[in-house]
N, C-alpha and C positions, 0 to 999 in steps of 0.2 A: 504494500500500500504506500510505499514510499515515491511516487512519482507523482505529478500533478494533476496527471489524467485519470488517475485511481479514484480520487474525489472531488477531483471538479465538474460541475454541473454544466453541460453544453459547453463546456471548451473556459470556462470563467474565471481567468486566473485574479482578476483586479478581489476577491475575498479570499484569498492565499493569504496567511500569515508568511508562510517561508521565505525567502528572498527581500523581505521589507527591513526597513530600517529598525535597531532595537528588534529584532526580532525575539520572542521571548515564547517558552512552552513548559508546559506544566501537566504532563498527562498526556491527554486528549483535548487541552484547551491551549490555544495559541494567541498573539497579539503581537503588534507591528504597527509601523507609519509608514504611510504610504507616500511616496514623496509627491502626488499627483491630488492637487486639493479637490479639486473639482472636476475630473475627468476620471470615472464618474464621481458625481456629490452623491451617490447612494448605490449600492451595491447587493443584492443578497442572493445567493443563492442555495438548493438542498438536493444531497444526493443519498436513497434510501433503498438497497436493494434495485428493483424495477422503477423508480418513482426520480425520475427529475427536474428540477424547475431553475428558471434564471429569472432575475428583474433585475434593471437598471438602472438607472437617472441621469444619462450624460449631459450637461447645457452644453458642453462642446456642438452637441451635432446642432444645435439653433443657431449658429453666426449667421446665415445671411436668413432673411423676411421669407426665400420660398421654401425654406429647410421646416418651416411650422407649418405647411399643408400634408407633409410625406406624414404617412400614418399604414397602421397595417393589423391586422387582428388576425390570428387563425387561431383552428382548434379541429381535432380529429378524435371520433370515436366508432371505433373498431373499422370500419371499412369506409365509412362517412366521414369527407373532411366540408369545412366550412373555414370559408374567410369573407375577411369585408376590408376593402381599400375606398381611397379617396378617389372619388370620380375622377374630380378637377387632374388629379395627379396623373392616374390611370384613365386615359381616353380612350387607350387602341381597343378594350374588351366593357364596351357598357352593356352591351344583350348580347349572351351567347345562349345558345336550346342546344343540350346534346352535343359539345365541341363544333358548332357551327355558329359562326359570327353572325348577326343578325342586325345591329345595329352598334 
């Protein structure tokens, strides 16, 4: 379990204690400084057996006025996947019926 892929969630190294400043462990609990304040300002992720998750909070990715339209949500269960994007963003697929474009 010693490598960073062993317990990172989706690839999430920014909630790694190891490699950070002051790095400090005690068990199974760890802690550090990160030398990056705000990229991300919020980080968590969990990895349990089958079960993974990641969240984020970069303001990095906001610099320019058309970086706040990109947006993107999915979610899959068992053989059913769903998402929802931003129109505005995504033009080229507004009506597709059964993989045929439509409009």
């Amino acid at each position: 379990m010693g490598n960073s892929g062993s317990y990172a969630a989706v690839g999430n190294t920014q909630t790694q204690s190891s490699g950070k400043k002051y790095h400090t462990k005690c068990i199974c609990v760890g802690c550090g400084c990160s030398e990056n304040m705000c990229e991300p300002a919020l980080a968590t992720d969990i990895r349990c057996c089958c079960f993974e998750a990641a969240v984020k909070v970069d303001p990095s990715l906001c610099k320019d006025t058309d970086q706040l339209c990109y947006g993107r949500m999915g979610l899959k269960v068992g053989p059913a996947v769903l998402d929802v994007t931003n129109p505005f963003v995504d033009k080229h697929e507004l009506i597709v019926v059964c993989e045929k474009k439509v409009f």
